[in-house]
MDAnalysis code that builds the backbone (N, CA, C; Angstrom):
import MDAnalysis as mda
import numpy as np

u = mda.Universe.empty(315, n_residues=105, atom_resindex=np.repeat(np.arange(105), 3), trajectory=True)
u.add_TopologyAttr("name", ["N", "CA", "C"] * 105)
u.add_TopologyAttr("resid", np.arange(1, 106))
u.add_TopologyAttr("resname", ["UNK", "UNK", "UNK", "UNK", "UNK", "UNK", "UNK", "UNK", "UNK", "UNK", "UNK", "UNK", "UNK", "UNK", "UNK", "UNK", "UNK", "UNK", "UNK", "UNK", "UNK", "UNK", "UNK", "UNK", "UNK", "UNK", "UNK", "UNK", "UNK", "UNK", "UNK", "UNK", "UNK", "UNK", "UNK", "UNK", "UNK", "UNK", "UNK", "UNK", "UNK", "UNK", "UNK", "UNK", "UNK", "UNK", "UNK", "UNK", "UNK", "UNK", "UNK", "UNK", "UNK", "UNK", "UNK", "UNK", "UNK", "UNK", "UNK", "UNK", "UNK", "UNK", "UNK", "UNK", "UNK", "UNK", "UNK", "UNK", "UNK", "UNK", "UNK", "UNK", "UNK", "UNK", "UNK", "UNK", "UNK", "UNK", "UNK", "UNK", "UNK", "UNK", "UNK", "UNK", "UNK", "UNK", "UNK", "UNK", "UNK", "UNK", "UNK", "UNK", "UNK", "UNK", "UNK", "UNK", "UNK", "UNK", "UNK", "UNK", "UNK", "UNK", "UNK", "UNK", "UNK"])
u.atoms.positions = np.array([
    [284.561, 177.330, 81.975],
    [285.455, 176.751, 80.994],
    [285.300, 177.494, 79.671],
    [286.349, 177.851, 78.920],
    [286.320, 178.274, 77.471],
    [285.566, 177.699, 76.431],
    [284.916, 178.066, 76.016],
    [284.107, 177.143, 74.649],
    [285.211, 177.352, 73.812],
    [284.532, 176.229, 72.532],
    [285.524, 176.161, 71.538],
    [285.902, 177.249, 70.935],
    [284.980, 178.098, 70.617],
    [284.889, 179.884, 69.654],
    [285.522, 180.273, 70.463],
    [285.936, 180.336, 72.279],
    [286.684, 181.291, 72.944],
    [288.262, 180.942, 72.329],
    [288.533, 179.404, 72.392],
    [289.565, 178.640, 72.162],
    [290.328, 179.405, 70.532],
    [289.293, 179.573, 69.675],
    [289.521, 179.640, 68.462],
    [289.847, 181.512, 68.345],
    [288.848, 182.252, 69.120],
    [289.257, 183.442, 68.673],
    [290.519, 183.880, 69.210],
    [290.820, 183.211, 70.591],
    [291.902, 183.771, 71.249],
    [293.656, 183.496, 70.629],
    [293.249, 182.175, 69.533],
    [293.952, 181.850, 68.714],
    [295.306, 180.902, 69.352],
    [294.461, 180.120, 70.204],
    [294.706, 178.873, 71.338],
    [294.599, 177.788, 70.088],
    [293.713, 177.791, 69.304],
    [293.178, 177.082, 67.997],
    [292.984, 178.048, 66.714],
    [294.507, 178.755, 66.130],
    [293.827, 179.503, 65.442],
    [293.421, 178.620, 64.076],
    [292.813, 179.352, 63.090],
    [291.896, 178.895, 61.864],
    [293.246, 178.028, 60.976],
    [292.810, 176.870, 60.256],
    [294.175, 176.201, 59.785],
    [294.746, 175.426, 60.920],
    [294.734, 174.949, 62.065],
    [294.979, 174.143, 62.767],
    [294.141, 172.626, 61.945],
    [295.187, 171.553, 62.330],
    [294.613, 170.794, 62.227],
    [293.899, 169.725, 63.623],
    [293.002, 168.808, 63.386],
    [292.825, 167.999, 64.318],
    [293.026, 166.898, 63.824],
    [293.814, 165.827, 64.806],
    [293.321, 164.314, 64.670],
    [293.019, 163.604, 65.905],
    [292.359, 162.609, 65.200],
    [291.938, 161.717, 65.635],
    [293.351, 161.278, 67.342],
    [292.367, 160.796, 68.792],
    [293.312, 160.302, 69.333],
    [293.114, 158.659, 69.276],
    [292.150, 158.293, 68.610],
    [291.956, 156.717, 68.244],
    [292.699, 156.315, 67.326],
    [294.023, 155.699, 67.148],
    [294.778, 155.403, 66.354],
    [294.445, 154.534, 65.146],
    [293.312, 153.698, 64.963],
    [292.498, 153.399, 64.391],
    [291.575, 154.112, 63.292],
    [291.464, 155.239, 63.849],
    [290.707, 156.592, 62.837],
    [292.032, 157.321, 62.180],
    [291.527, 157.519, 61.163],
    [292.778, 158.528, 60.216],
    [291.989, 159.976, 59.681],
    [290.645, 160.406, 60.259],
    [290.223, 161.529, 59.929],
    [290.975, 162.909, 60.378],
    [290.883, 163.475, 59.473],
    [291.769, 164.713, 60.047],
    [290.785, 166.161, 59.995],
    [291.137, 166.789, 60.697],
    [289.160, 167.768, 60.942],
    [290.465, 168.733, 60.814],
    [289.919, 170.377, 60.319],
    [290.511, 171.236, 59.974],
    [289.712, 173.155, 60.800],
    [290.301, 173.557, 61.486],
    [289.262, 174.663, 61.841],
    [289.587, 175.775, 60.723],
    [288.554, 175.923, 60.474],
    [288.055, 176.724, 59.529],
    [288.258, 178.355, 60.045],
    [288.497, 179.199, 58.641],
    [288.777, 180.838, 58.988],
    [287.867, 181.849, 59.752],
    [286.465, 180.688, 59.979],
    [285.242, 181.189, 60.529],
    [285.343, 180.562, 62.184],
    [285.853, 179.783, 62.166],
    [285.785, 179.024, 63.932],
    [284.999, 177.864, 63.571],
    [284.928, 177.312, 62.652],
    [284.073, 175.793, 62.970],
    [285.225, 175.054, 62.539],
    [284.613, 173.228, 62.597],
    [285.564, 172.369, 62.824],
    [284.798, 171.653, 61.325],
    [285.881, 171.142, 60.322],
    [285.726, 171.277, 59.111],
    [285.734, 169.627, 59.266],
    [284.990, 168.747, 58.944],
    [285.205, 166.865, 59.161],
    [284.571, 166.639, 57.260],
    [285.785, 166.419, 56.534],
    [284.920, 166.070, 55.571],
    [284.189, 166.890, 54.871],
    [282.929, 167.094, 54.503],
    [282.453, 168.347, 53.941],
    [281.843, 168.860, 55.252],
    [281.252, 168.850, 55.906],
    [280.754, 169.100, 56.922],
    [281.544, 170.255, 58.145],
    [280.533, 171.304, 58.563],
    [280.887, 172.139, 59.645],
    [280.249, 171.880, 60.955],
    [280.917, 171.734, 61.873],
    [280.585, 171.902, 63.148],
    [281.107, 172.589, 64.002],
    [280.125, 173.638, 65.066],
    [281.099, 174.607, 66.000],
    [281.859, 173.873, 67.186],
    [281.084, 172.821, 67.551],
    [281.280, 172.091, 68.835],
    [282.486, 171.026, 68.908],
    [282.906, 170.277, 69.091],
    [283.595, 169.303, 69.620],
    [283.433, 168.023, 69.159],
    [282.231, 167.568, 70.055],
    [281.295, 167.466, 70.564],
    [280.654, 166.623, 69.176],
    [280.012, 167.095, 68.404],
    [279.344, 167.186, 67.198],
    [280.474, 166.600, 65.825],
    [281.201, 167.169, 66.091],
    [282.452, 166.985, 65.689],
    [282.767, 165.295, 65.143],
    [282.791, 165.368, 66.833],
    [283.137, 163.378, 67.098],
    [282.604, 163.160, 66.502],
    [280.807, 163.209, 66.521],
    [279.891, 162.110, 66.330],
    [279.715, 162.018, 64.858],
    [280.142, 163.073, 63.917],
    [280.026, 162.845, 62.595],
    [281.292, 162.292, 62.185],
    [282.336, 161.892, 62.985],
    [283.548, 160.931, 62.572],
    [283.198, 159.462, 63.161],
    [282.185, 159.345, 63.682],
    [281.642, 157.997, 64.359],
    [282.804, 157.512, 66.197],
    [283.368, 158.605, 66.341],
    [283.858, 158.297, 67.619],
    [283.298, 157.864, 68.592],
    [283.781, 157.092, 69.210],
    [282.710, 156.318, 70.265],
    [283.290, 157.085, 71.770],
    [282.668, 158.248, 72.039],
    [283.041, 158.616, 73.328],
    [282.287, 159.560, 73.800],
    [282.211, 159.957, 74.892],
    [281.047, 161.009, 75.626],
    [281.469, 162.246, 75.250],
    [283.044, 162.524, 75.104],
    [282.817, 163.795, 74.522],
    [284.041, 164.189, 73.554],
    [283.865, 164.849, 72.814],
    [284.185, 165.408, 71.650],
    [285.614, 166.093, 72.241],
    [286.355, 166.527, 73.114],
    [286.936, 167.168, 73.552],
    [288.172, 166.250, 74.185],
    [287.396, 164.642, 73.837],
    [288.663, 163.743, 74.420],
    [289.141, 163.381, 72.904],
    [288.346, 163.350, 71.986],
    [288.651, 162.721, 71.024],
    [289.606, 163.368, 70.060],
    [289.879, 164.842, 69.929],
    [290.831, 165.050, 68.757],
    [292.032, 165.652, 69.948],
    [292.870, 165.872, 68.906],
    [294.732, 166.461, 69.515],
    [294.538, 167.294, 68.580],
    [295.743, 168.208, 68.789],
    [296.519, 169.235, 68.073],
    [297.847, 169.580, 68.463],
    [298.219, 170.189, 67.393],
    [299.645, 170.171, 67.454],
    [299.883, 172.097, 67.525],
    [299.108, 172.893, 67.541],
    [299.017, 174.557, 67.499],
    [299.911, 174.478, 68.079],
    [300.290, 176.289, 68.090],
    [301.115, 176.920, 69.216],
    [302.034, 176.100, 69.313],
    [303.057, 175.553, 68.624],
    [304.434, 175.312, 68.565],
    [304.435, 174.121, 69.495],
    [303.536, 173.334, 69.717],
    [303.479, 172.172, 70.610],
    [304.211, 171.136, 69.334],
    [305.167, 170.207, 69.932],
    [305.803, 169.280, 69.221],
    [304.432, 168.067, 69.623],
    [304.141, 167.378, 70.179],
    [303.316, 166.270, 70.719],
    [302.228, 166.625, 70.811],
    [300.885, 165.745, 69.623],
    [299.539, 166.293, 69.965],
    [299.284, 166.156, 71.818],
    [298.317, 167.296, 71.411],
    [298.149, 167.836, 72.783],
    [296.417, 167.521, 72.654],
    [295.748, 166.907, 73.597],
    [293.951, 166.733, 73.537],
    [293.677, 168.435, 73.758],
    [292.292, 168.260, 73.041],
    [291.267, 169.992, 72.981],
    [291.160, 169.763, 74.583],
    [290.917, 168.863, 75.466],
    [290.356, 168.661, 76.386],
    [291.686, 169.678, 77.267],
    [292.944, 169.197, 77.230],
    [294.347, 169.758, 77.265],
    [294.222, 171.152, 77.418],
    [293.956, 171.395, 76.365],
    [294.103, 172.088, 75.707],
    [292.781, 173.648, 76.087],
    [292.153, 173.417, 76.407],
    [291.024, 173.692, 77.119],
    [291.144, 174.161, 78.809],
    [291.692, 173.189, 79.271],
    [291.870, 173.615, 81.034],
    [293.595, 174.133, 80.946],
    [294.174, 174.215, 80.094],
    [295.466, 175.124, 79.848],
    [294.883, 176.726, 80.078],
    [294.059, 176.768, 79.275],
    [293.085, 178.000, 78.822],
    [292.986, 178.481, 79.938],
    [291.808, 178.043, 80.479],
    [291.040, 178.137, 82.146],
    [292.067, 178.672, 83.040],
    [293.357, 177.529, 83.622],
    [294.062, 178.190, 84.444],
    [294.945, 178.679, 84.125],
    [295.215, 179.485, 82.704],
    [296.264, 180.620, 82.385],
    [295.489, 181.779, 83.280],
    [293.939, 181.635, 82.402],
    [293.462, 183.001, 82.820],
    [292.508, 183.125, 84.456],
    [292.830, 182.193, 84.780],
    [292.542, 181.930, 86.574],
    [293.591, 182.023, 87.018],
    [295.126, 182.493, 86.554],
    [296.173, 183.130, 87.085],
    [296.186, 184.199, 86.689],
    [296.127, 184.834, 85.926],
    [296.422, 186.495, 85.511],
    [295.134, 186.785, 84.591],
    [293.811, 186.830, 85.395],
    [292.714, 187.389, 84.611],
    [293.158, 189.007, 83.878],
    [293.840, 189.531, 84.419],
    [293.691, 191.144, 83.529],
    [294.965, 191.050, 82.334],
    [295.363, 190.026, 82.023],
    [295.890, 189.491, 80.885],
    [295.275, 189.556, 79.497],
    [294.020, 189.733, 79.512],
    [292.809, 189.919, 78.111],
    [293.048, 188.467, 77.839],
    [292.947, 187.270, 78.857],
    [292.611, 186.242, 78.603],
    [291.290, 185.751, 78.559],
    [290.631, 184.877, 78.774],
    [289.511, 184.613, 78.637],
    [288.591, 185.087, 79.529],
    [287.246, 185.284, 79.814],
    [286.665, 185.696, 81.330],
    [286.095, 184.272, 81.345],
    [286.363, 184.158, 82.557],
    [285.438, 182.678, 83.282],
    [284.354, 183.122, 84.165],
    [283.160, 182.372, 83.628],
    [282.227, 182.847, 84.636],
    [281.758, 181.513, 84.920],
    [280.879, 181.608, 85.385],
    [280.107, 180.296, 86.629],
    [278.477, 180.490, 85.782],
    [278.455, 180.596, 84.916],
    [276.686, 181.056, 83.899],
    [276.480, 178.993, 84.274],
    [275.138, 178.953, 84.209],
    [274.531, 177.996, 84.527],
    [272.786, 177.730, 83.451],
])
């Protein structure tokens, strides 16, 4: 699977994207930064993940919790989405200079 930095350099998430919240209840809005981190407030985080937990999201992972609207998508779209979009673009046409997927453990 793509990490977030793959997500961000490939410009799947480029820098200036925003995130929100998919808890309609939360109104935080996280910002990726010109470096690849995820901007919550004053605070940087590279992960997801990390992300959540300094917005107090209550969920296992960071990757369910924000949307985006990048890449000309009208309807937030989840990182999670957004993420296995990634995966099987480039598990259809790897010599595309899409992402490399490996199986690292």
């Amino acid at each position: 699977m793509p990490t977030f930095e793959n997500l961000v350099t490939e410009e799947i998430l480029p820098p200036g994207t925003l995130l929100s919240p998919v808890d309609l209840d939360r109104d935080t809005i996280a910002e990726i930064t010109e470096d690849g981190y995820i901007q919550v407030g004053e605070h940087l985080w590279e992960k997801p993940d990390r992300a959540a937990r300094e917005d107090h999201a209550d969920v296992d992972s960071g990757w369910e919790t924000g949307s985006s609207t990048s890449n000309g998508e009208t309807d937030p779209v989840l990182l999670a989405d957004l993420r296995l979009r990634a995966t099987e673009s480039t598990m259809a046409s790897p010599a595309d200079g899409g992402f490399a997927v490996s199986d690292a453990t």
